[in-house]
NUSEGU-574794 format. One line per 8 residues: number of its first residue (from 1); for each residue x, y, z of N, C-alpha, C. Coordinates in steps of 0.1 Angstrom, whole numbers, always signed. Example, Ala and Ser with C-alpha at 12.3 -4.5 7.8 and 13.67 -1.06 7.14 Angstrom:
1> +132/-57/+78/+123/-45/+78/+132/-33/+78 ~ +128/-22/+71/+137/-11/+71/+129/+0/+79
***
This chain:
1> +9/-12/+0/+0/+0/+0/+9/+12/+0 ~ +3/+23/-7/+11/+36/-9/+9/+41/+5 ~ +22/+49/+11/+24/+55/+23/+21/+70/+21 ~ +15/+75/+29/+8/+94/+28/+19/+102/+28 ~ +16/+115/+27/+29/+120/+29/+29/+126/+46 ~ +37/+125/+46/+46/+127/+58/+45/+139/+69 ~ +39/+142/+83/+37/+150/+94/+28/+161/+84 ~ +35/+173/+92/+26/+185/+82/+33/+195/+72
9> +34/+183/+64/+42/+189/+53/+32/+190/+40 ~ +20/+187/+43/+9/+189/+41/+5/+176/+27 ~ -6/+175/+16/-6/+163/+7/+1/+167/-6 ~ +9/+179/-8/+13/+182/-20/+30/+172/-20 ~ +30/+163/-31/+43/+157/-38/+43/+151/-46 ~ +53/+146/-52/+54/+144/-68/+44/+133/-69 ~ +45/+122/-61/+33/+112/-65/+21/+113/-66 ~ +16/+126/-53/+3/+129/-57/-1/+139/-68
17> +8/+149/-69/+7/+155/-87/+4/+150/-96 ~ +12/+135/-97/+13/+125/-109/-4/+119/-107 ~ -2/+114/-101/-18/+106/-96/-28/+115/-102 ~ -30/+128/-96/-41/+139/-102/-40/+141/-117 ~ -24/+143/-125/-26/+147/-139/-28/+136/-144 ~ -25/+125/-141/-32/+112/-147/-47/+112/-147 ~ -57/+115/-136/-67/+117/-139/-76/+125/-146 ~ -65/+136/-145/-75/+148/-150/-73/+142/-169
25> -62/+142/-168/-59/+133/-183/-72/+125/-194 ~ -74/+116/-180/-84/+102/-184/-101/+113/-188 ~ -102/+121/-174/-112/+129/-174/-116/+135/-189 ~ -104/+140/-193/-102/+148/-203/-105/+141/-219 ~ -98/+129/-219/-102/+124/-228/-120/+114/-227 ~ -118/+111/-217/-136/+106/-215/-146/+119/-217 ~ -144/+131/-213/-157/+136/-217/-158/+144/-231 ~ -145/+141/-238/-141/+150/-252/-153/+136/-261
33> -152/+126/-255/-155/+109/-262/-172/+113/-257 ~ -174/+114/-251/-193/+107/-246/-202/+119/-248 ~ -201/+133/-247/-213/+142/-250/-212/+141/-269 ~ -200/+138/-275/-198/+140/-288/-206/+122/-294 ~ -200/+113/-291/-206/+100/-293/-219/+103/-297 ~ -228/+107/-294/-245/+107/-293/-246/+110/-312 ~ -241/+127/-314/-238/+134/-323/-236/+124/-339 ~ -221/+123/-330/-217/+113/-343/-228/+101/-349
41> -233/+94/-341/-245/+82/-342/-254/+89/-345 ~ -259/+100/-344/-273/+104/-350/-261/+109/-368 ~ -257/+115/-367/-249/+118/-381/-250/+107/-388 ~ -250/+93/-384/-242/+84/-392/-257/+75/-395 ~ -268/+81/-388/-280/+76/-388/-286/+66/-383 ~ -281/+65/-371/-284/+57/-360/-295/+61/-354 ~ -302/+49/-350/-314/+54/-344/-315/+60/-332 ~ -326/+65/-327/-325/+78/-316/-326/+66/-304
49> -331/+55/-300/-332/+45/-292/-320/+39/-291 ~ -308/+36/-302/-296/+27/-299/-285/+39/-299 ~ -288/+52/-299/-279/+62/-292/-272/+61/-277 ~ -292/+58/-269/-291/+59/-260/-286/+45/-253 ~ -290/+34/-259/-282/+22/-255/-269/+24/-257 ~ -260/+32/-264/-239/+29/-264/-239/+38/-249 ~ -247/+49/-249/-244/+55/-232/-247/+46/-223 ~ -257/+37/-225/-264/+29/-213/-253/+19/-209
57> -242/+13/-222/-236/+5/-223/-220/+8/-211 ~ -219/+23/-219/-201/+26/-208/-212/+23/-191 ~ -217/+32/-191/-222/+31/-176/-222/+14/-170 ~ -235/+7/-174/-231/-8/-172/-217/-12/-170 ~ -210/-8/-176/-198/-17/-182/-192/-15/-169 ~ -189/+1/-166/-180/+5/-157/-187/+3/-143 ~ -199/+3/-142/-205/-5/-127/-202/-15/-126 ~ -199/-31/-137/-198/-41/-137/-182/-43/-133
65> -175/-40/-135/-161/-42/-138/-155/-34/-124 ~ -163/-27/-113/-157/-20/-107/-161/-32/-93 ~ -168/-38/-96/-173/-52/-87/-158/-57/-84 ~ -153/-58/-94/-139/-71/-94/-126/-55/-92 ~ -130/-41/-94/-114/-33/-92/-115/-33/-78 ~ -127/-33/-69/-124/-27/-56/-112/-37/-46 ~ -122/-52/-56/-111/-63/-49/-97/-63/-52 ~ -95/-61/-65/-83/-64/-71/-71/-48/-59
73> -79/-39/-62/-69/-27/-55/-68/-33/-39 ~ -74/-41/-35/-67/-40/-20/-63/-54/-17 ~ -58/-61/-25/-50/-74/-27/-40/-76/-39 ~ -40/-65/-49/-26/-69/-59/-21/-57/-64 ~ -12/-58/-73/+2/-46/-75/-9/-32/-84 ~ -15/-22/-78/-20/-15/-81/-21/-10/-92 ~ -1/-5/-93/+2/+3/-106/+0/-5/-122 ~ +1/-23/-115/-5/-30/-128/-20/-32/-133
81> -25/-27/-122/-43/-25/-127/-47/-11/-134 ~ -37/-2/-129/-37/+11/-135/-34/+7/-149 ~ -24/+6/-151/-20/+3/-166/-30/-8/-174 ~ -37/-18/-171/-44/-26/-176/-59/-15/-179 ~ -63/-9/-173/-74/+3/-174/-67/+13/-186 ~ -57/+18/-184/-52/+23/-193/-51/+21/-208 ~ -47/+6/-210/-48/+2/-224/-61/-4/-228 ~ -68/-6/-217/-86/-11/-222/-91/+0/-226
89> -91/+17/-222/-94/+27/-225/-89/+32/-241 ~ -73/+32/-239/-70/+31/-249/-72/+27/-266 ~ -69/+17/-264/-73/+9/-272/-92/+7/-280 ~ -98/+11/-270/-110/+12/-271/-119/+25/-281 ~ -108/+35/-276/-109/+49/-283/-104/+48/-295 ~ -95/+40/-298/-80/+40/-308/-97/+31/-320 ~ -105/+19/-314/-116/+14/-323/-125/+18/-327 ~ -125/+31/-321/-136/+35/-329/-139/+37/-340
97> -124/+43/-347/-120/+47/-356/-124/+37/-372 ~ -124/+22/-367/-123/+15/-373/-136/+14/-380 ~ -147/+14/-374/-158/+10/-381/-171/+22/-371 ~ -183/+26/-382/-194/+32/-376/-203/+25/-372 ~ -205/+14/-374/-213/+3/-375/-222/+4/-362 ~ -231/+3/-357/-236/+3/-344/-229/-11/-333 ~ -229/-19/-339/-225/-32/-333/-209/-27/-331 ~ -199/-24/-339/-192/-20/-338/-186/-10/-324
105> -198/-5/-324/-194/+12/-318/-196/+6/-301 ~ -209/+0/-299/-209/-5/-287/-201/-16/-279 ~ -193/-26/-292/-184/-30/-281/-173/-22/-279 ~ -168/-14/-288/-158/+0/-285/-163/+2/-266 ~ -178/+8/-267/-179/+12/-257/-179/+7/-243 ~ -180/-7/-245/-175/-18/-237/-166/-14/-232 ~ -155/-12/-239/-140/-14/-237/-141/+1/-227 ~ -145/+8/-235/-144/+25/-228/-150/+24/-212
113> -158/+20/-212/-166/+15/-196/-152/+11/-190 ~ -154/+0/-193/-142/-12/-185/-132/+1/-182 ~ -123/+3/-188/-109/+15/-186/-113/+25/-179 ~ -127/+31/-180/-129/+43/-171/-134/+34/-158 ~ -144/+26/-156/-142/+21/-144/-132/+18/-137 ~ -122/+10/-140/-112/+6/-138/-102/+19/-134 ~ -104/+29/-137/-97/+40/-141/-101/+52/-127 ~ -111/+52/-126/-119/+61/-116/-114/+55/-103
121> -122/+45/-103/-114/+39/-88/-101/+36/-84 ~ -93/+35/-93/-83/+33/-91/-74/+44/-86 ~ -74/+58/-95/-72/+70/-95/-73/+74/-77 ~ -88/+72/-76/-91/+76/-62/-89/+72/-49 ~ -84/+54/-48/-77/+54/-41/-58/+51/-40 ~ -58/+55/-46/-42/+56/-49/-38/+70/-47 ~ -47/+83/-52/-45/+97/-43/-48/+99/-30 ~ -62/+86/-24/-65/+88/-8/-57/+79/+0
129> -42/+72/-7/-32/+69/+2/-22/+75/+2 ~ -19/+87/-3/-11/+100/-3/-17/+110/+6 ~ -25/+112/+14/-33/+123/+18/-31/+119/+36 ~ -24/+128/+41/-21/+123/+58/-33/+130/+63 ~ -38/+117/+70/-51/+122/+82/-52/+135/+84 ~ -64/+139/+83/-69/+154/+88/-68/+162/+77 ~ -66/+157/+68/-64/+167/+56/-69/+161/+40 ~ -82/+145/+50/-87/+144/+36/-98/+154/+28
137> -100/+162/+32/-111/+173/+25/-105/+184/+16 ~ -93/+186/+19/-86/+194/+14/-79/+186/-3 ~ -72/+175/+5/-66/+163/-4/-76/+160/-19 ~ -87/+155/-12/-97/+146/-25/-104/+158/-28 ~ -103/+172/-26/-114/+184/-31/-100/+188/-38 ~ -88/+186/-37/-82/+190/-45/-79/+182/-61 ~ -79/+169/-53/-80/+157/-65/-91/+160/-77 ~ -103/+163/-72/-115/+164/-80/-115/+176/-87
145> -105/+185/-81/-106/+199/-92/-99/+194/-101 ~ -90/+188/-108/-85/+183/-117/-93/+177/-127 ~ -103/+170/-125/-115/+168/-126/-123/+174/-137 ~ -127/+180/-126/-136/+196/-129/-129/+201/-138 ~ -120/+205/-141/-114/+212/-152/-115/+207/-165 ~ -112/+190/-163/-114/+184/-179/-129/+188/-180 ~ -140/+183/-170/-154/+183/-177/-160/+197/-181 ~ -148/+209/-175/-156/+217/-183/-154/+218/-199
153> -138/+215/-197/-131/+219/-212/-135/+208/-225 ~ -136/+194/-215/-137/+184/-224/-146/+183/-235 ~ -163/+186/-229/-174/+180/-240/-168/+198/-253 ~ -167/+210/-249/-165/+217/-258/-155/+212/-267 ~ -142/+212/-261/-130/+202/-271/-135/+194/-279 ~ -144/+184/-275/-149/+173/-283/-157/+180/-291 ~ -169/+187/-289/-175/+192/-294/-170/+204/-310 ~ -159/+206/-306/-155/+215/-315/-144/+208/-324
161> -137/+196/-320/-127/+189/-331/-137/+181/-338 ~ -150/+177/-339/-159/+167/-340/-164/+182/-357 ~ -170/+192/-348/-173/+202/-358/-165/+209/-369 ~ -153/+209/-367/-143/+211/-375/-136/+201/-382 ~ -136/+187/-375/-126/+182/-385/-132/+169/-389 ~ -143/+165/-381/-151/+155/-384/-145/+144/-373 ~ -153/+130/-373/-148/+121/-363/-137/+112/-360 ~ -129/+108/-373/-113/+106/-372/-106/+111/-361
169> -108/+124/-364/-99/+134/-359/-101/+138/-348 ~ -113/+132/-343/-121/+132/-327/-113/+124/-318 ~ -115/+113/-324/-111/+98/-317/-97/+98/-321 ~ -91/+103/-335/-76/+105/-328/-71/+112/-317 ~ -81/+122/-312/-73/+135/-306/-74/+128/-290 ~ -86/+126/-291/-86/+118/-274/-84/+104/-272 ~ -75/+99/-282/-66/+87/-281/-53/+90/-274 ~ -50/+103/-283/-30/+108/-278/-37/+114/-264
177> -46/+120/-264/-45/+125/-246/-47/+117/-237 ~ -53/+102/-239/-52/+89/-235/-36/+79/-231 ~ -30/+83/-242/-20/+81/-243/-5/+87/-230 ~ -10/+100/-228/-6/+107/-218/-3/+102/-203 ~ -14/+96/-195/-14/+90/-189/-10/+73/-183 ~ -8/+67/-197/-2/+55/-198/+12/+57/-198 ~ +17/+68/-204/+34/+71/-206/+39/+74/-189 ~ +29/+83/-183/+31/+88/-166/+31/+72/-163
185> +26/+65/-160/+22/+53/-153/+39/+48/-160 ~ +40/+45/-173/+49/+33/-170/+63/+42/-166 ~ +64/+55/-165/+75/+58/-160/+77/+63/-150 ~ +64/+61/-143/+64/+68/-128/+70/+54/-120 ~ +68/+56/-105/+80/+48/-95/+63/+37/-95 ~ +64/+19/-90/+57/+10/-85/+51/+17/-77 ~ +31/+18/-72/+24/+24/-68/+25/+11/-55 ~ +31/+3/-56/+32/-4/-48/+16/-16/-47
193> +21/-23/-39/+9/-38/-34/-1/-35/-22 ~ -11/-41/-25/-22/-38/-15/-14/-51/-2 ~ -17/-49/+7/-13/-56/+22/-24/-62/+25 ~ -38/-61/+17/-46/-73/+26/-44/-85/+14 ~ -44/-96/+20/-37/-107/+17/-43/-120/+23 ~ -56/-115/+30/-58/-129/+41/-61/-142/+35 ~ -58/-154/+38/-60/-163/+32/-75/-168/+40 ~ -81/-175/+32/-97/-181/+37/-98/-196/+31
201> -103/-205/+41/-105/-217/+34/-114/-219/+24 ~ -110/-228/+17/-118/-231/+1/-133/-231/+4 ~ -138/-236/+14/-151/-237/+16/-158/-219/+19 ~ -152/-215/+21/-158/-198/+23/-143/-188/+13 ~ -143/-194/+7/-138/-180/-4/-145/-174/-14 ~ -155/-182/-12/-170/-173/-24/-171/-163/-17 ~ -175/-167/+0/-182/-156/+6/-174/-144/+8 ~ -161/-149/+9/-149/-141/+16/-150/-126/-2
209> -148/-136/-13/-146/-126/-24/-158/-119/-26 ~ -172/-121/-24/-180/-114/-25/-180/-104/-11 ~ -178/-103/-4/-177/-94/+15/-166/-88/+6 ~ -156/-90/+0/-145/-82/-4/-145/-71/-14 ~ -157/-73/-24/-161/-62/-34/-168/-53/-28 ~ -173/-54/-17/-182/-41/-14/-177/-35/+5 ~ -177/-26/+6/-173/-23/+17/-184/-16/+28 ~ -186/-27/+42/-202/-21/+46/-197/-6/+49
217> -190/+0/+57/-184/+12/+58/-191/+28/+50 ~ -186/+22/+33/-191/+28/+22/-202/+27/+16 ~ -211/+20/+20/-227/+19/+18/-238/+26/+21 ~ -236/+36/+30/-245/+49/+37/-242/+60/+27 ~ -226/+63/+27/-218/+74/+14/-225/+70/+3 ~ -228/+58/-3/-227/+54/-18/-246/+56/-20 ~ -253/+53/-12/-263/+57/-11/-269/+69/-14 ~ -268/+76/-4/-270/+93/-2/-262/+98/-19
225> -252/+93/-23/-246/+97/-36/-253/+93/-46 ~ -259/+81/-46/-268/+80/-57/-280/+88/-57 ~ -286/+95/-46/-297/+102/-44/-290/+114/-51 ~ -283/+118/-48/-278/+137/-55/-275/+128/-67 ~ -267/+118/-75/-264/+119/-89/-273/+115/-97 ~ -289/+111/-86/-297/+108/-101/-306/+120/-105 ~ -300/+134/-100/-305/+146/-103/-295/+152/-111 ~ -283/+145/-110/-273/+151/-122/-271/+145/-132
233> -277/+128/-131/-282/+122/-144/-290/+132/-154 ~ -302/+130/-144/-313/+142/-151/-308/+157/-161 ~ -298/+160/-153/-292/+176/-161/-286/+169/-165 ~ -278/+156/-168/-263/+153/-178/-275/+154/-191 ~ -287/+147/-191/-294/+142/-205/-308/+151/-210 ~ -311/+160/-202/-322/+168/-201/-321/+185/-205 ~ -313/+191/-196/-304/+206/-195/-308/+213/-208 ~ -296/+206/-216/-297/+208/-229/-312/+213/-239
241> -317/+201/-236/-327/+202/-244/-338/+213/-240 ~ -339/+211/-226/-348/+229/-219/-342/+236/-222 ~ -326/+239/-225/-321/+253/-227/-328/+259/-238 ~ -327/+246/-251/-333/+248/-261/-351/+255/-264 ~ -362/+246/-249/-373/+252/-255/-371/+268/-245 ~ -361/+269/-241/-361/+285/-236/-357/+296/-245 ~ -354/+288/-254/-349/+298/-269/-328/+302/-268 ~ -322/+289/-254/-311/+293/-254/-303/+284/-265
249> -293/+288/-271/-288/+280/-279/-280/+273/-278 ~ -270/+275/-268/-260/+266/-266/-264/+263/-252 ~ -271/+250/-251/-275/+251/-237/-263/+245/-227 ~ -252/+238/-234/-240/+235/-224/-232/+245/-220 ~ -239/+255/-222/-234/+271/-209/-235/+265/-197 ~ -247/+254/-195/-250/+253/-177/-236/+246/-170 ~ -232/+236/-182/-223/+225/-175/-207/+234/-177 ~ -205/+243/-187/-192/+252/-181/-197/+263/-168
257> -208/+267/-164/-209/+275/-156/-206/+271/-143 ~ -215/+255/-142/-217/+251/-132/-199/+242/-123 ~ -191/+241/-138/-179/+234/-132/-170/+245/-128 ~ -177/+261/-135/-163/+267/-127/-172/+277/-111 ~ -184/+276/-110/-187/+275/-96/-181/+262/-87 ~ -181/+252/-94/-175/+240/-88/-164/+244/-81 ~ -156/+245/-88/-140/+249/-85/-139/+262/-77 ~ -148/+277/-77/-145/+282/-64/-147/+278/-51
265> -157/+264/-53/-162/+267/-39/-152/+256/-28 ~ -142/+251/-40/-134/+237/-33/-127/+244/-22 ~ -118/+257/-23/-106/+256/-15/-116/+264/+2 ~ -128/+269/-1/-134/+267/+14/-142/+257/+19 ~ -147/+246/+11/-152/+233/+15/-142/+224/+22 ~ -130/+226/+11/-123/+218/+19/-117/+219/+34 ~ -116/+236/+39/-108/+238/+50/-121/+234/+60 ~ -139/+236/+52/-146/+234/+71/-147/+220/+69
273> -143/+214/+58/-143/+197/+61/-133/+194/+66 ~ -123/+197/+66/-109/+194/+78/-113/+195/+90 ~ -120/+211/+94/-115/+216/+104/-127/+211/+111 ~ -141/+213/+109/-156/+210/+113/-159/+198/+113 ~ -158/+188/+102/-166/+175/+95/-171/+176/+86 ~ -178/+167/+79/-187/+164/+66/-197/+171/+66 ~ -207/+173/+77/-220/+182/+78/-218/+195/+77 ~ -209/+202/+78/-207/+217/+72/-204/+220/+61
281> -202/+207/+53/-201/+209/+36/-215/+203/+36 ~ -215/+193/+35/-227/+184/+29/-241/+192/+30 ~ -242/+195/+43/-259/+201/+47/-259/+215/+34 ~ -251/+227/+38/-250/+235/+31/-252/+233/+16 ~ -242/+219/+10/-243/+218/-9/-259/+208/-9 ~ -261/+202/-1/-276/+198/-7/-285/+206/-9 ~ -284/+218/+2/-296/+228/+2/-293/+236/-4 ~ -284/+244/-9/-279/+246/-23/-283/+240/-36
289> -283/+226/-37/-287/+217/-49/-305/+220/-51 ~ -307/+220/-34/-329/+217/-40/-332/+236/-45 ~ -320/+243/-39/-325/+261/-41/-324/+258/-63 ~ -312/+252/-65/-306/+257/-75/-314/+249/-87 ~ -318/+234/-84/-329/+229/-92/-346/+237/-91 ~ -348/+241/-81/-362/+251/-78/-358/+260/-90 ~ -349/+267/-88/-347/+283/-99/-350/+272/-109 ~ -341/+267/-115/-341/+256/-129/-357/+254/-134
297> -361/+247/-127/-374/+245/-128/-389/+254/-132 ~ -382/+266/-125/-391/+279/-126/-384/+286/-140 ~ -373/+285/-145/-365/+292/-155/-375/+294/-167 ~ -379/+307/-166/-384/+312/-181/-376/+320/-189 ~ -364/+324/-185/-355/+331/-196/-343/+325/-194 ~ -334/+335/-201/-318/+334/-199/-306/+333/-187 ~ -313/+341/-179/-308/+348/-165/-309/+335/-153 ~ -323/+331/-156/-322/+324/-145/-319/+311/-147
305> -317/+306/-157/-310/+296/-162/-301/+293/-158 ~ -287/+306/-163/-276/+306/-160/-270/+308/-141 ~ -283/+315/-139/-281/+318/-121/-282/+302/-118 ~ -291/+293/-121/-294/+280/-118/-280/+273/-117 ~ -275/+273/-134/-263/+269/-131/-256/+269/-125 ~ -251/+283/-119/-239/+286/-112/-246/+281/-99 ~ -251/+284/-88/-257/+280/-79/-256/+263/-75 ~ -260/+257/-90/-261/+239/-89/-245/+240/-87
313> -238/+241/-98/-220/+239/-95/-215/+244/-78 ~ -222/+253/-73/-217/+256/-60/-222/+240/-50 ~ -229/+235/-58/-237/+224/-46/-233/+212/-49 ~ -230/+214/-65/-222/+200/-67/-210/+199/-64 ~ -199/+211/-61/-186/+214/-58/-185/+209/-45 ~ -196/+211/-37/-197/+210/-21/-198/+194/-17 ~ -210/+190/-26/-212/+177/-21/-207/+163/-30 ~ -204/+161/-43/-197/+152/-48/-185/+146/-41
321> -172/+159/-42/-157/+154/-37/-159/+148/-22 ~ -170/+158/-13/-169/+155/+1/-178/+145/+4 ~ -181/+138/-3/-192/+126/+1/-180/+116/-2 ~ -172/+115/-11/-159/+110/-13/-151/+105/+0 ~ -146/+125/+1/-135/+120/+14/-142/+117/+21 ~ -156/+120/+29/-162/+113/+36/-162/+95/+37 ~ -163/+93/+24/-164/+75/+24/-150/+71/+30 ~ -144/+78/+26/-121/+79/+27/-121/+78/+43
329> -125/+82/+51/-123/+89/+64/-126/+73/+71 ~ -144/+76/+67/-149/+60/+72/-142/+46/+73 ~ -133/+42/+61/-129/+33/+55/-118/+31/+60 ~ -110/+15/+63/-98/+15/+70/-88/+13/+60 ~ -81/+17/+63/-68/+21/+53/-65/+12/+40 ~ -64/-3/+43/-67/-14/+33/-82/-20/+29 ~ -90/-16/+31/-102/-11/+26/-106/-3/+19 ~ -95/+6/+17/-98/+20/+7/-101/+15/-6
337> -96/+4/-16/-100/+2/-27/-116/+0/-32 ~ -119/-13/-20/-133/-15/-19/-141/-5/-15 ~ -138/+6/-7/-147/+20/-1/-147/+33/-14 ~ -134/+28/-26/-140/+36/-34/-146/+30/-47 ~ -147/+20/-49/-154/+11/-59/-173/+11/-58 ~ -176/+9/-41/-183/+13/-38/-192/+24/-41 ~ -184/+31/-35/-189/+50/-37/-188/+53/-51 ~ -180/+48/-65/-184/+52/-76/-194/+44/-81
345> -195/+29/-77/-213/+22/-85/-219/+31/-77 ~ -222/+35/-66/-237/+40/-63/-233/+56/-72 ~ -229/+61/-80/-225/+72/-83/-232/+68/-97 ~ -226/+55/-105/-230/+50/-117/-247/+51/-114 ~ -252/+45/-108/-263/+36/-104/-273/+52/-110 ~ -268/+61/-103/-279/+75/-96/-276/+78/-109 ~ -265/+84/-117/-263/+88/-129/-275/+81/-142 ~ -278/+65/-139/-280/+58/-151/-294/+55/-148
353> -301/+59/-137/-319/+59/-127/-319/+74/-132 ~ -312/+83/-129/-316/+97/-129/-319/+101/-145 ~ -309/+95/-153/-310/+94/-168/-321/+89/-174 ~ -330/+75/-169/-338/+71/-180/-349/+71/-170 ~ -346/+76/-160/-362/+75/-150/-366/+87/-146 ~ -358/+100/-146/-365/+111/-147/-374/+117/-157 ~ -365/+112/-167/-378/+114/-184/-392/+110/-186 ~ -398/+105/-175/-408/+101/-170/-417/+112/-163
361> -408/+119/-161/-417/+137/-157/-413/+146/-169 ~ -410/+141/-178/-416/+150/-183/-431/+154/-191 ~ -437/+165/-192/-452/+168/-190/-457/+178/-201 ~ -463/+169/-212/-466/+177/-225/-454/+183/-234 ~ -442/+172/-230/-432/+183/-239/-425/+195/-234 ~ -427/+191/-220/-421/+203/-211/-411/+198/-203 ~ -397/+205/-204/-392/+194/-191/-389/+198/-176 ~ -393/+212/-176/-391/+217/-167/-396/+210/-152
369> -407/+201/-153/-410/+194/-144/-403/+183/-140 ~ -391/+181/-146/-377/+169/-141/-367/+175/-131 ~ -368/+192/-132/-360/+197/-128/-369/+201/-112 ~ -381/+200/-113/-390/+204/-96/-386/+190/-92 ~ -389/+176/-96/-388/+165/-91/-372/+163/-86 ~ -366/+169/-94/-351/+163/-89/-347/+177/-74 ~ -353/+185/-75/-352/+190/-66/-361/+184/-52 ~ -374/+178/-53/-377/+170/-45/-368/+161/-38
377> -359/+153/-50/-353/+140/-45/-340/+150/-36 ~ -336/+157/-40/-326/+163/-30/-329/+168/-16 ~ -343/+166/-14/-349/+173/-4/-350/+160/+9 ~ -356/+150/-6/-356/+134/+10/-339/+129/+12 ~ -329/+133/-2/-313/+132/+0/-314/+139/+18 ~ -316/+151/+19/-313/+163/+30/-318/+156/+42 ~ -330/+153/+38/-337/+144/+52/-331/+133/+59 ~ -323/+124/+52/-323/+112/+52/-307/+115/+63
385> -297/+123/+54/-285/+121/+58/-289/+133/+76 ~ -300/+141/+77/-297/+148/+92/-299/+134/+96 ~ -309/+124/+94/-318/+117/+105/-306/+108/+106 ~ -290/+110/+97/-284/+97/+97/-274/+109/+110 ~ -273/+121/+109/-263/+128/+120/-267/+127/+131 ~ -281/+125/+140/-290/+127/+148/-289/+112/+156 ~ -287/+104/+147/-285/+83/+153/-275/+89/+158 ~ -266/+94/+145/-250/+93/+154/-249/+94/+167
393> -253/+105/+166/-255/+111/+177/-258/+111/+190 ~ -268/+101/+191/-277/+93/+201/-270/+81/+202 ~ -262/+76/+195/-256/+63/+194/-248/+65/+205 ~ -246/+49/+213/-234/+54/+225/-224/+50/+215 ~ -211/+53/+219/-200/+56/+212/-190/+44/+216
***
């Protein structure tokens, strides 16, 4: 297992740099690939139904595959699962190129799942074994702004090499920035071996490998995260198209607005999550999320649209990374793999429910009414995690 860094010399060093620009990397090339994919398959004349199955497909893929990374990161040589995610991504992006075919395209997107699953978790706990106690809020809100920066820049990137050069030149481009991160990995130092190791007799190693993919610890975190991401499912696949009946045109103003509210609000989340705990971020960015989906909902022009956005990015800034280190804090140090494998399926789960089951409100062609409902669901999110502060609380210790 990777060792933190050292007294209070705080979490900045070259490994955890490397760790971060590797992700922001992966980040960068996954979302230049997935708002653009849709595009290309309606261009190429794909149906509007098997669009939505190659997105259905990464999601699955990367819930599925993260079953077997949580185990694999806290029993074998890390920086070799890194690199195995690496070249499944790779390689994956590198096939698209080959054929448009629909059959084609989705097992591409297989491959793309698998690497970003593989890839996400891995990332996150290999940066939350660099991070010395008391300073994970700071640590993983810093990790995530690296993050944040590809998703703002990414879908425009994609969006604009896709419009200019056509799709060759798409999937070339976020191949070499794929590429990037594979080159860090094989020249950076051994991320080192996970330490849990226990042996179990043959008669209970089903049970032992299934108890090992999920971490009870990370099950309350991963929860409460699926409730806020199936309202950001809703705006990943919905946003857009209300910007549209508002007469706005580029409606992905919301998702650059809302990632660089994101990013102011890290470097004071992070100090009251050090210094306070989790509930001085978290309470604050929920009730932020149901204000900022309310405006959304009500938005009849330009203005409040864009106020919606910035407002939602303040709430997603707040409560995403720190429901994270939260899970991080919970989890025992060789358990971190499984605590963050965890916390990204319930992330997948809320993203891929909030996607095809909020579309269900919408009302005569209106969608404004996904965006009151998803503000609802943030409302029982709010309820659920006081009444979970309040046990604590009452719990003897």
């Amino acid at each position: 297992m990777m060792k933190h860094s050292d007294g209070n010399g705080g979490y900045w060093s070259a490994a955890y740099l490397r760790v971060c620009m590797c992700n922001m990397l992966v980040f960068l090339s996954f979302q230049m690939l997935l708002p653009t994919l849709p595009v290309y398959l309606m261009d190429t004349g794909v149906e509007r139904t098997s669009v939505g199955l190659v997105v259905a497909v990464i999601t699955v893929a990367a819930v599925l595959i993260r079953f077997w990374t949580g185990y694999a990161l806290d029993h074998w040589n890390r920086k070799r699962i890194v690199i195995a995610g690496l070249l499944a991504f790779l390689f994956a992006s590198l096939a698209y190129m080959l054929s448009p075919s629909i059959g084609w395209i989705i097992g591409c997107s297989i491959g793309i799942g698998i690497g970003w699953g593989i890839l996400t978790a891995s990332y996150a706990t290999l940066v939350s074994d660099l991070i010395p106690p008391g300073q994970q809020g700071a640590g993983i809100g810093t990790f995530m702004l690296f993050g944040l920066a590809s998703m703002a820049v990414g879908p425009y990137a994609g969006g604009w090499i896709y419009g200019q050069f056509g799709a060759l030149a798409l999937f070339l481009a976020a191949s070499t920035v794929a590429v990037l991160p594979l080159v860090l990995a094989l020249s950076g130092q051994n991320e080192g071996t996970a330490t849990s190791k226990v042996m179990t007799p043959s008669g209970r190693r089903l049970h032992a490998l299934l108890g090992s993919m999920f971490e009870r610890s990370a099950l309350l975190p991963a929860a409460l995260l699926m409730l806020f991401t199936c309202c950001y499912g809703g705006i990943l696949t919905y946003v857009v198209l209300y910007g549209q009946q508002l007469g706005i045109t580029n409606g992905g103003i919301f998702f650059l607005l809302s990632s660089g509210a994101s990013i102011l609000v890290r470097p004071l989340a992070g100090k009251l999550f050090d210094r306070r705990g989790p509930a001085y971020v978290l309470v604050p960015g929920i009730v932020l999320g149901v204000v900022a989906l309310s405006m959304l909902s009500a938005a009849t022009s330009f203005p409040l649209f864009v106020l919606s956005a910035f407002v939602y990015g303040l709430s997603f800034g707040a409560v995403q990374p720190y429901m994270l280190a939260w899970t991080i804090q919970r989890a025992l140090p060789e358990r971190r793999g499984a605590a963050n494998s965890t916390f990204l399926i319930g992330m997948d789960i809320g993203i891929a429910a909030g996607s095809a089951l909020l579309g269900l409100g919408v009302m005569n062609g209106q969608y404004a009414p996904i965006f009151g409902l998803s503000a609802g669901i943030l409302v029982v999110l709010l309820l659920l995690y006081v009444a979970n502060l309040v046990y604590a609380r009452r719990s003897p210790r």
